[in-house]
C-alpha positions in Angstrom: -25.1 -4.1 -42.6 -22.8 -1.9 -40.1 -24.8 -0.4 -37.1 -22.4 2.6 -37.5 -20.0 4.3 -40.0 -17.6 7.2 -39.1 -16.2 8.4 -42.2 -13.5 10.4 -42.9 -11.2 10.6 -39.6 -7.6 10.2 -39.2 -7.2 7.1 -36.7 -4.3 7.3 -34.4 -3.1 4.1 -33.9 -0.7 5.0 -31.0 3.5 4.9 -31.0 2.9 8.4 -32.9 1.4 6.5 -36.1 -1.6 8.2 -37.8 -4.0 7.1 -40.5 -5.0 9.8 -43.0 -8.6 9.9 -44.3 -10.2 6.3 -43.0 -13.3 4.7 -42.1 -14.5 3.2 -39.6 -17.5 0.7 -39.4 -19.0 -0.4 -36.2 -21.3 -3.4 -35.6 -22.6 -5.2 -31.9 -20.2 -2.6 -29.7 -16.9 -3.5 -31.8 -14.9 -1.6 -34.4 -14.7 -4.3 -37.7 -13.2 -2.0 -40.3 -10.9 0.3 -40.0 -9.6 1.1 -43.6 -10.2 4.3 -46.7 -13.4 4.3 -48.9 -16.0 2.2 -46.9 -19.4 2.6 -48.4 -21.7 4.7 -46.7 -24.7 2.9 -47.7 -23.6 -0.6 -45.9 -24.2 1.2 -42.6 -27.6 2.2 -40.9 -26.3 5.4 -39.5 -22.8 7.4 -41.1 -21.0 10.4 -39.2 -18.6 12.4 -41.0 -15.7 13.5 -39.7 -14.7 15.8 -42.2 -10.5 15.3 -41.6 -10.9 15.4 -37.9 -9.4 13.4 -35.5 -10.6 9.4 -34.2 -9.3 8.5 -30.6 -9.4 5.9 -28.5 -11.1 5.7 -25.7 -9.4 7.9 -22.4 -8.8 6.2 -19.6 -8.2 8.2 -16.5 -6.5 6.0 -14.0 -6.2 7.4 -10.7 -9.0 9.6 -9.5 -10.9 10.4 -6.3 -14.8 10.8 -7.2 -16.4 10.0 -4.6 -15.3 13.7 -3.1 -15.6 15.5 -5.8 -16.7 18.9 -5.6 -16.3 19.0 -2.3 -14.2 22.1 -2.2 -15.5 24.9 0.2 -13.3 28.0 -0.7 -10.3 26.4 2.1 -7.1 27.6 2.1 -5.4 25.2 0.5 -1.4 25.3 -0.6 0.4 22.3 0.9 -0.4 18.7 1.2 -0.2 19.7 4.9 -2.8 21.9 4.9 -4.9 19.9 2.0 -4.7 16.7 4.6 -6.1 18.9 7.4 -8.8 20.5 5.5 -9.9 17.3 4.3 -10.1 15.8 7.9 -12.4 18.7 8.6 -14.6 18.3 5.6 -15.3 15.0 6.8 -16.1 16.1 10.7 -18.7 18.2 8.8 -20.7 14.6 8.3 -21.3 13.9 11.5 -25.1 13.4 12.4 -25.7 12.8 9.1 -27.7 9.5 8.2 -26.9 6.8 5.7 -28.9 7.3 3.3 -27.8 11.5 3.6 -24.2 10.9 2.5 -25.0 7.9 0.3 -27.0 10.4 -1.7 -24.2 13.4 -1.4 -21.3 10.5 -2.6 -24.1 9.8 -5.2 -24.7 13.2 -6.4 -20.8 14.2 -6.8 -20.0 10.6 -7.9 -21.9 11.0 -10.7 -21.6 14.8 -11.9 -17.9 13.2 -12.3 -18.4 10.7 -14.4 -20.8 12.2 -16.5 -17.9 14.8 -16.9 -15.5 12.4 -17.4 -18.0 10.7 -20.4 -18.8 14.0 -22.2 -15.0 14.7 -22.5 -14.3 11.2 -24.2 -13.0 9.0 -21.3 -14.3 5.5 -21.5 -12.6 4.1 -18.0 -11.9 5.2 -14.7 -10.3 4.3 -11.5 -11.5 5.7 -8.4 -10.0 5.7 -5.0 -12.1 4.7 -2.9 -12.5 6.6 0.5 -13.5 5.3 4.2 -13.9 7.4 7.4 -15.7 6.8 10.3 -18.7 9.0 9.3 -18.6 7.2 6.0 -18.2 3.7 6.4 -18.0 1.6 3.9 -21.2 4.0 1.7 -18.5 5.1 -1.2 -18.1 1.7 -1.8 -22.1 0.9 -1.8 -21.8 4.3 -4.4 -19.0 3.1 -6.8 -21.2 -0.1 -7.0 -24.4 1.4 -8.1 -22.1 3.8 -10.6 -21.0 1.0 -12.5 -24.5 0.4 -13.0 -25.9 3.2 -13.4 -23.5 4.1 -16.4 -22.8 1.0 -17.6 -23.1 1.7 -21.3 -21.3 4.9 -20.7 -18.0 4.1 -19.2 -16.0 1.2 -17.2 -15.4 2.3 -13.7 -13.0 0.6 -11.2 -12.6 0.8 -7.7 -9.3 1.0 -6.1 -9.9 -0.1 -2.8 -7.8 -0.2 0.3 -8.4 -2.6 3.6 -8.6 -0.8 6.6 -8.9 -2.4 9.9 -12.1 -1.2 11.1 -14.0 -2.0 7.5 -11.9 -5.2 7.0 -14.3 -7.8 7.4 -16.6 -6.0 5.2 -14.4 -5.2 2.8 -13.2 -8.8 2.4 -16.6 -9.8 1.7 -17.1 -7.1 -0.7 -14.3 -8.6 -2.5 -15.6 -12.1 -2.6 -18.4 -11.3 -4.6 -16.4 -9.3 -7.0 -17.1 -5.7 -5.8 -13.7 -4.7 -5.6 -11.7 -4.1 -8.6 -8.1 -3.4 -7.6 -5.9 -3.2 -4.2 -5.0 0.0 -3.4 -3.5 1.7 -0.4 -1.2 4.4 1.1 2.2 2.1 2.4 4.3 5.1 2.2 2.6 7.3 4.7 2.5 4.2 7.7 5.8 3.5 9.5 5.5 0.2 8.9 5.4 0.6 5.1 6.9 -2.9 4.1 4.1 -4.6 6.2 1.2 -2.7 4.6 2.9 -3.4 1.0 3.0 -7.3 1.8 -0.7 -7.5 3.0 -1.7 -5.3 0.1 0.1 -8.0 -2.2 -1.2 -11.1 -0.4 -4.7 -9.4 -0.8 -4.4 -9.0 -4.6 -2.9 -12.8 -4.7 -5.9 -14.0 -2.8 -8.0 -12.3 -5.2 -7.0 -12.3 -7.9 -6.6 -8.6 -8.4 -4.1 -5.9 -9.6 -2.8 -3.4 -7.3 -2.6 0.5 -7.5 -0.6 2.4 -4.7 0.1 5.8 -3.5 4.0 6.0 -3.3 6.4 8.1 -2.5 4.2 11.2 -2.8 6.7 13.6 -1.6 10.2 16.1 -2.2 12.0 13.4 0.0 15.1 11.6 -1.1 13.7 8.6 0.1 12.6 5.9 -2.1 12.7 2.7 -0.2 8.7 1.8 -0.5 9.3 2.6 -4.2 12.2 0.1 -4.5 9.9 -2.4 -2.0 7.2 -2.0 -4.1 9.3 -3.1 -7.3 10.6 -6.3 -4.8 7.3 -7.0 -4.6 6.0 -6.6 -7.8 9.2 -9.6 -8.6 8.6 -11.7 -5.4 5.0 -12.4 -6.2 5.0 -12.6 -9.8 2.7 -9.8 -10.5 5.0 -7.5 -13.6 2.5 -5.6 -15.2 -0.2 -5.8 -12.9 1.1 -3.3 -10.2 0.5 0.6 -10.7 2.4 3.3 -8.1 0.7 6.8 -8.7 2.4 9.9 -8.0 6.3 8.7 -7.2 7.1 12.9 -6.9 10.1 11.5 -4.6 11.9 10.3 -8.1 11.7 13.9 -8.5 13.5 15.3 -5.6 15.8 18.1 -4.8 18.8 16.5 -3.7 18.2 12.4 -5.1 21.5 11.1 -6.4 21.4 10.0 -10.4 23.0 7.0 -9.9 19.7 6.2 -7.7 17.6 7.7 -9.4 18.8 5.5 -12.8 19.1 2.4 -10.7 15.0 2.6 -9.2 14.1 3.6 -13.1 15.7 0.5 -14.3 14.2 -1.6 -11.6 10.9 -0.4 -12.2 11.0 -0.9 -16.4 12.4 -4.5 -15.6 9.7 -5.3 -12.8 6.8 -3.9 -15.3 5.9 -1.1 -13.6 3.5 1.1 -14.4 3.5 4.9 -13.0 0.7 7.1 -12.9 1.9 11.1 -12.9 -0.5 13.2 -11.6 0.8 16.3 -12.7 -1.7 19.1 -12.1 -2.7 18.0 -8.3 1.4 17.8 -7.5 1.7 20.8 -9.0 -0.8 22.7 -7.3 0.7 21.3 -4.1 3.7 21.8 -3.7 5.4 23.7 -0.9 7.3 26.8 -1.2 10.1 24.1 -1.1 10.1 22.4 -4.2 7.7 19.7 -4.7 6.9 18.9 -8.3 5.5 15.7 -10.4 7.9 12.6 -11.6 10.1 11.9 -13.8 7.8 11.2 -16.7 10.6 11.8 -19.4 13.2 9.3 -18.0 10.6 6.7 -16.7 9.4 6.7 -20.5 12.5 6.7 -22.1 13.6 3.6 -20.1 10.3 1.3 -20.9 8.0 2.2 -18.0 4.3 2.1 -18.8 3.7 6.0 -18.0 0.3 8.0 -17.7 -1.3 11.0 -16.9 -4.7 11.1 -15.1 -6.9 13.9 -12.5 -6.3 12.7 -9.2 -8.7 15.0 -7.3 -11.6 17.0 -8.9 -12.5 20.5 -7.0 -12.3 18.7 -3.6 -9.8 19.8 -0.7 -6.6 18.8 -2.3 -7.1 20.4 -5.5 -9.9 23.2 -6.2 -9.2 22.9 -9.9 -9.9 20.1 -12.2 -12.2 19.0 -15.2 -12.6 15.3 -15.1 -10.6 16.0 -18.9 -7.4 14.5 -19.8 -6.5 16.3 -22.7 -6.5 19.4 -20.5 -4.1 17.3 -18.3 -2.0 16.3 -21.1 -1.6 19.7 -22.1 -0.4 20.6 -18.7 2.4 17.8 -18.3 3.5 18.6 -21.9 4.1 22.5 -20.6 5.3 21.1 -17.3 7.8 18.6 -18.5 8.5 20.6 -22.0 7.2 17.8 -24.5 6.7 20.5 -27.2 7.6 18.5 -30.5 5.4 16.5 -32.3 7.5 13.5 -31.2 7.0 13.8 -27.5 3.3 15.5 -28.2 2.0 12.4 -29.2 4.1 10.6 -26.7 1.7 12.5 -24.3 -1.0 11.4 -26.0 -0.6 7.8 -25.6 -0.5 8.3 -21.8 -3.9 9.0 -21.5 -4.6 6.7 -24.2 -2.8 3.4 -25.0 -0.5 3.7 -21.8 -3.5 3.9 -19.5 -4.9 0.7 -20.9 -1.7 -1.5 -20.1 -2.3 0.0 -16.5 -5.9 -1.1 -16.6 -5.8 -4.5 -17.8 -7.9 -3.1 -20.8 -8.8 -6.2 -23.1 -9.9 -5.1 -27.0 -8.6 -1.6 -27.0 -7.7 0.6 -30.0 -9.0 1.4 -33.5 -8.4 -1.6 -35.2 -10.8 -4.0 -36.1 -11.6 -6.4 -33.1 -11.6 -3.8 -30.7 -14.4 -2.5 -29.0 -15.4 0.8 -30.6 -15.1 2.7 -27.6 -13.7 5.9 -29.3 -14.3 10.0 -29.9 -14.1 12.1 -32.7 -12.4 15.1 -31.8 -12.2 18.7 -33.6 -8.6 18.4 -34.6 -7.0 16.7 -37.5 -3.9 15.1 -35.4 -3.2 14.4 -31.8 -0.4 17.2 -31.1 -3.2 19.8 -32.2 -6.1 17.7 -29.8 -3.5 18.7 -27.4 -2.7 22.0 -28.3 -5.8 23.5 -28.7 -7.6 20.9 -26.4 -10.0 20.1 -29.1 -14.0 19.4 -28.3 -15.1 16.2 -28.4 -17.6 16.5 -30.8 -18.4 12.6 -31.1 -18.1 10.1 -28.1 -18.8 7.0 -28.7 -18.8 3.8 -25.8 -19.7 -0.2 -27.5 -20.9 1.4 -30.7 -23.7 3.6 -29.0 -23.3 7.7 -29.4 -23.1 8.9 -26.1 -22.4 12.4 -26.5 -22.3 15.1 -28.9 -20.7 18.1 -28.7 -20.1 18.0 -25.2 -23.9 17.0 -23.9 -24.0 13.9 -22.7 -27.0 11.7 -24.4 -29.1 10.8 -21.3 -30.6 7.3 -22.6 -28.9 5.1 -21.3 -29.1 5.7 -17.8 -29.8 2.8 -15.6 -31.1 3.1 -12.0 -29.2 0.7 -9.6 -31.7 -0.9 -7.6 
């Protein structure tokens, strides 16, 4: 006997391949049928989907949640001006106790996630922020997320080593708090030495690494390139992510290299995470848009699409919902066949879960039936019409319909 049956969905299966009219049955958190006329009465509970659409899990990969909704009506327009509005949103903290911004991290932390869940996104990876008014407390907060929404979604913490929190922080990752090395190398003038500790860090733990890079309209590319070196010298291909990479993009770069980094990066497994609607939203009356998505793809890099800041400083827009950003890169970067539609569809899908190490993923059997039934019957409409997730489903368990999030499973961390 199934725990579960959805019947009647079109599967996509990712590299643009859709099954018509399937099943699928569910049983201990894993998908173990995936195939037409399944028989309704071998499961406990049946959906049906009525020709709509199955997909995979989400998985938004670079994210910043633990300021969330933390806009306050500022100004912004440039990274400039973003960067200095967000040093004086933190200044606002001081005097506050622990336990004061714990709680505030906490509170947005979560109205993020729970965001994130309702709009079918199964993983995320959060930045994780640390200020002198905040110490090390958005770690302590990722931590008792992961708990508290455990049977809702996977979150990972992408966590840079700053001096003052160092010792802490190694600690932190000893006991297996810390889920990825992240870090900033492009914006220090040493960027080479930051990108070797950040490597040696992820080789003494045993980690993956995700990096700001080259987030910029400058010509200059060398931490890109370094990054790829890395990636080579330390035998890490497929485990190193550079988010944002805008300086692919601009005015000015040479093709030949442009073509040259591209073909570097595809050989060194790189994968790139395009935050479209934040570089978008930020660029400065001199052109500063998002990377080259298109080429990157059409050369073999693992490409995705993911939030990067929700309502905070940087960005006063966002929805914790990736088929809203999907639809945005696809206008952006003029993916408007059904080709290159559902090309953008595996970038917040199947693409994301390369990036994230994901083990079991899909809608075949043996993989965990972390999945949403969407109103659409194929991905290029999902994306069109960015189509409610009427069905989300995370290890077999309904965890929210129609956009309310099913409030069950909750956990308090302790």
């Amino acid at each position: 006997m199934y725990d579960c049956m959805i019947k009647n969905v079109n599967l996509y299966l990712g590299k643009g391949e859709l099954m018509t009219d399937a099943d699928l049955a569910v049983k201990d958190g894993k998908i173990v049928r995936a195939e037409r006329d399944l028989d309704p009465k071998d499961a406990e509970q049946v959906y049906y989907g009525e020709g709509k659409l199955a997909l995979p899990g989400f998985m938004d990969t670079h994210m910043h949640i633990d300021k969330a909704f933390t806009m306050d009506n500022d100004e912004t327009v440039s990274l400039i001006e973003a960067c200095a509005n967000s040093d004086r949103k933190m200044e606002s903290y001081y005097g506050w106790t622990d336990d004061a911004i714990y709680q505030e991290i906490m509170e947005h932390s979560s109205k993020a996630a729970e965001w994130c869940i309702v709009h079918g996104t199964t993983l995320l990876r959060t930045n994780v922020l640390f200020h002198p008014n905040w110490k090390t407390l958005a770690l302590k907060a990722m931590n008792d997320l992961k708990i508290k929404y455990a049977d809702y979604i996977t979150i990972q913490s992408c966590v840079g080593f700053p001096d003052e929190f160092r010792g802490e922080l190694c600690a932190a990752a000893e006991r297996g708090e810390i889920d990825v090395i992240g870090g900033y190398p492009h914006l220090c003038p040493d960027y080479r030495a930051v990108t070797d500790d950040c490597f040696e860090l992820a080789q003494k733990y045993q980690l993956p690494v995700d990096l700001h890079c080259d987030e910029s309209d400058v010509t200059n590319l060398d931490c890109f390139e370094y990054i790829i070196e890395c990636t080579q010298k330390y035998g890490m291909e497929g485990k190193v992510t550079c988010g944002h990479v805008t300086g692919l993009n601009a005015s000015g770069l040479e093709e030949d290299r442009a073509e040259n980094l591209v073909q570097k990066a595809a050989e060194a497994k790189i994968n790139v995470t395009s935050l479209t609607s934040c570089n978008m939203y930020l660029m400065n009356t001199e052109r500063r848009g998002p990377s080259r998505v298109r080429q990157l793809t059409e050369s073999g890099v693992n490409v995705s699409i993911a939030s990067d800041n929700i309502r905070d400083t940087f960005r006063p827009f966002g929805n914790c919902d990736l088929l809203e950003e999907a639809l945005l890169t696809a206008q952006v970067h003029k993916f408007g066949t059904v080709k290159w539609l559902r090309e953008t569809m595996d970038m917040i899908t199947y693409h994301p879960a390369v990036t994230a190490l994901a083990e079991h993923y899909g809608l075949e059997a043996g993989c965990y039936a972390d999945f949403s039934v969407v109103d659409a019957p194929t991905p290029e409409e999902a994306i069109l019409r960015k189509a409610s997730r009427d069905l989300v489903f995370r290890r077999g368990k309904l965890v929210s319909r129609k956009g309310k999030l099913i409030r069950d499973y909750i956990k308090e961390a302790k």
